[in-house]
C-alpha atoms as an extended CHARMM CRD file, in Angstrom:
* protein
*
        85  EXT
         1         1  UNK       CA             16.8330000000        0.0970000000       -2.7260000000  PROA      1               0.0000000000
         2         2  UNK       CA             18.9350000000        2.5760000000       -4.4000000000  PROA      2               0.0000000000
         3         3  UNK       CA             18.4790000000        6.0400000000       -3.0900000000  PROA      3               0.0000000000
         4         4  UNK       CA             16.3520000000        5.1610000000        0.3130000000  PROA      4               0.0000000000
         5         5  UNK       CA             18.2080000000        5.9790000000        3.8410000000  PROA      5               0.0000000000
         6         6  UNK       CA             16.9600000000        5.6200000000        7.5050000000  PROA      6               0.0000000000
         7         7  UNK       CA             17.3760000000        9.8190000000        7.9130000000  PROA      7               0.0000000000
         8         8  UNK       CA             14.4310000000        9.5530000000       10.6920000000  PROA      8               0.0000000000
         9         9  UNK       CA             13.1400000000        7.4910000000       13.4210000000  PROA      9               0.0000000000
        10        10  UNK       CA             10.8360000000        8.1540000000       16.3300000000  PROA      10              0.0000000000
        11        11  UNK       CA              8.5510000000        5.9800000000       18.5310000000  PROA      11              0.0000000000
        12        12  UNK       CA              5.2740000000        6.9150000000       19.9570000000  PROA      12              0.0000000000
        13        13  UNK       CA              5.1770000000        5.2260000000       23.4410000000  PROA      13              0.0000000000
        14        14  UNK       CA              1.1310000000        6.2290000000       23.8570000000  PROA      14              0.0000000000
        15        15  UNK       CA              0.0370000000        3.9430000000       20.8580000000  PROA      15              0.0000000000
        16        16  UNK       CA              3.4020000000        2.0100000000       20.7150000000  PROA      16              0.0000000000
        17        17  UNK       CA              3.9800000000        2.7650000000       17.5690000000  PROA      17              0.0000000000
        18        18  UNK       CA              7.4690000000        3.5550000000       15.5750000000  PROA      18              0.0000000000
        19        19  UNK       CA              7.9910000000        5.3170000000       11.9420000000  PROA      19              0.0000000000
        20        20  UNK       CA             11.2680000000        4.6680000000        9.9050000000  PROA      20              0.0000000000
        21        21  UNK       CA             11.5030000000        7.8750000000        7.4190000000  PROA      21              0.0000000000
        22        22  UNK       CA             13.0660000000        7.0670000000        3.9680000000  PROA      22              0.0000000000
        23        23  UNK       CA             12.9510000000       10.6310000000        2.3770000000  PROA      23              0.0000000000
        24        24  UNK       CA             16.3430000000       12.5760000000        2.3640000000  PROA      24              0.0000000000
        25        25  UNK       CA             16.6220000000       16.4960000000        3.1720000000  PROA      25              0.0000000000
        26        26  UNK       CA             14.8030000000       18.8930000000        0.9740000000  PROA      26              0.0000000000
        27        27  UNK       CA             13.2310000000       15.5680000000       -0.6790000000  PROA      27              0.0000000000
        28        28  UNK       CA             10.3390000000       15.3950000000        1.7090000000  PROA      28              0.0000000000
        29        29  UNK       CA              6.8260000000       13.9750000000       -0.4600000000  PROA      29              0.0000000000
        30        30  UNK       CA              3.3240000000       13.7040000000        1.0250000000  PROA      30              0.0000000000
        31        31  UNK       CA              2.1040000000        9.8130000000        1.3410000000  PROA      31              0.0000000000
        32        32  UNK       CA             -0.7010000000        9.6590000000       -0.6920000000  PROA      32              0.0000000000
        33        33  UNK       CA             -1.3450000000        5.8470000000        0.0540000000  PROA      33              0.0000000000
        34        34  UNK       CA             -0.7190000000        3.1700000000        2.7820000000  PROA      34              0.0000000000
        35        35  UNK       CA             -0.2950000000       -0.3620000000        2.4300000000  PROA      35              0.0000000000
        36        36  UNK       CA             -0.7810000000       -2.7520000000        5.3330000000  PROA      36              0.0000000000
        37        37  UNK       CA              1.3740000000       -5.5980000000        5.0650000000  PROA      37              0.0000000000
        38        38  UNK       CA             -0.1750000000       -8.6980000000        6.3710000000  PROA      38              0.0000000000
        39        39  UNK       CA              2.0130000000      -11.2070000000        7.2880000000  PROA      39              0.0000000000
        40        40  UNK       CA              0.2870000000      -13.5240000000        9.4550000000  PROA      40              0.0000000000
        41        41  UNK       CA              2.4460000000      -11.8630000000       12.6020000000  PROA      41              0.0000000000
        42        42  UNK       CA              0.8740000000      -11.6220000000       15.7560000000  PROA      42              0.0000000000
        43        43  UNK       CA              1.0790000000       -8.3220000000       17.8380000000  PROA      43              0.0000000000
        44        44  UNK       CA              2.8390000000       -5.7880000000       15.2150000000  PROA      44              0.0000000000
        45        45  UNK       CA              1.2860000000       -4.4880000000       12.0690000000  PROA      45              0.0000000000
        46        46  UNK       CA              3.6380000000       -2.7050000000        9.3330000000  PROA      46              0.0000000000
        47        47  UNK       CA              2.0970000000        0.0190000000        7.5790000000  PROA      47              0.0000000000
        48        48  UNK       CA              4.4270000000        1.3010000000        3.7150000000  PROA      48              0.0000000000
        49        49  UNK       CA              3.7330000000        5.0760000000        3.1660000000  PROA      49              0.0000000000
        50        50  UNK       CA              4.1420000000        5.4690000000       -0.5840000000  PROA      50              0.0000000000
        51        51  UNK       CA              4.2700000000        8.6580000000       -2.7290000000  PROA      51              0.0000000000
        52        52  UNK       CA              2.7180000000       10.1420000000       -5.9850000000  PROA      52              0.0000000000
        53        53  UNK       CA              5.3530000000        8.6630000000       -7.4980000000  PROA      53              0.0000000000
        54        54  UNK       CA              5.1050000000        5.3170000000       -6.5010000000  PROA      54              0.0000000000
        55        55  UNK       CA              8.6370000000        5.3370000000       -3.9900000000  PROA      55              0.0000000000
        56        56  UNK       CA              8.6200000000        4.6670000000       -0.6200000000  PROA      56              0.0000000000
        57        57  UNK       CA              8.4950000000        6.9550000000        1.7330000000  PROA      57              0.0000000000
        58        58  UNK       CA              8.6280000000        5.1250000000        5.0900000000  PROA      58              0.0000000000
        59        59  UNK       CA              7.5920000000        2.1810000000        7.3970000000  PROA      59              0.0000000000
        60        60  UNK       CA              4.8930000000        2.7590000000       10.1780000000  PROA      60              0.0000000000
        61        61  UNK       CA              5.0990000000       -0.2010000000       12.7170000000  PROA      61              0.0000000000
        62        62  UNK       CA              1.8200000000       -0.4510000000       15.0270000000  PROA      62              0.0000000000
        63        63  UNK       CA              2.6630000000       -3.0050000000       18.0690000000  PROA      63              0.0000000000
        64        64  UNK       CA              6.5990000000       -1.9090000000       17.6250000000  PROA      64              0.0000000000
        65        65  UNK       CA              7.8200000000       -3.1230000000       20.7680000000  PROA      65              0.0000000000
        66        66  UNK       CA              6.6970000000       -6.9530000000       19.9370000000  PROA      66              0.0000000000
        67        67  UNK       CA              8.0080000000       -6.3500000000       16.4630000000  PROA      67              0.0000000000
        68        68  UNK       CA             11.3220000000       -4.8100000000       17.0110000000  PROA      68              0.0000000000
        69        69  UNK       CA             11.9090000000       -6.0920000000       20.5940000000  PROA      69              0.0000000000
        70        70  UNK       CA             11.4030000000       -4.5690000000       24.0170000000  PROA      70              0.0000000000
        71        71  UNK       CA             15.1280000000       -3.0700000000       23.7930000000  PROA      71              0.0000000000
        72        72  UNK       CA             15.3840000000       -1.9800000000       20.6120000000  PROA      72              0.0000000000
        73        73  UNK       CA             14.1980000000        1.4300000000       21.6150000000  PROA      73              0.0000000000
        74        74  UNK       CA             16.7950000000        1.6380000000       24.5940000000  PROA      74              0.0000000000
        75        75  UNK       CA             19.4600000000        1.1200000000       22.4790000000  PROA      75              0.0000000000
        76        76  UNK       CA             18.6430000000        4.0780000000       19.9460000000  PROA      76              0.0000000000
        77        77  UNK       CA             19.0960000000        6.5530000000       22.7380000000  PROA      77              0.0000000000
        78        78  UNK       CA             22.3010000000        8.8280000000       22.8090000000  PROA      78              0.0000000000
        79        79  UNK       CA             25.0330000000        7.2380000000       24.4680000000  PROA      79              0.0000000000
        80        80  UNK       CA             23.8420000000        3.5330000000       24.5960000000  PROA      80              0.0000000000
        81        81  UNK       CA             25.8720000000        1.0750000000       24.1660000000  PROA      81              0.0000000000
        82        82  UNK       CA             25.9520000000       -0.9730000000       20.3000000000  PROA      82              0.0000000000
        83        83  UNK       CA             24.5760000000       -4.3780000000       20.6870000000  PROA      83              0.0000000000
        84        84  UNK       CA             26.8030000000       -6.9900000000       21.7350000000  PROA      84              0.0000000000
        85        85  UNK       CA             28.9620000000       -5.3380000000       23.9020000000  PROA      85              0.0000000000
């Protein structure tokens, strides 16, 4: 994955939804497709924004707290402690 970085992450508590941006400063690109990844999971759905070009762009999860955990959130905020400790 040459080239992608997490530079953006936010969660929507309304819809319980998070987004994982992949695009680097001054790089941003408009999604001009989604794929829905099924995987059989129950309670999350992953959604890949992909560009023109065929990279991608970022990671929509629908149902984030079952598929990331119910304190994965708490732990992003400033201040929190890592994991583990």
């Amino acid at each position: 994955m040459e080239g992608h970085v997490v530079v953006g992450f936010s969660w929507d508590d309304e819809v319980d939804a998070a987004y994982l941006s992949l695009e680097a400063a001054g790089q941003e690109a408009r999604s001009v497709r989604q794929v829905v990844v099924e995987q059989g999971l129950v309670g999350f759905e992953v959604i890949l924004d992909v560009g023109a070009d065929g990279r991608l762009l970022g990671v929509e999860l629908i149902g984030a707290e079952a598929a990331l955990g119910a304190g994965f959130r708490e732990r992003l905020r400033p201040g929190a402690a890592p994991s583990g400790t």
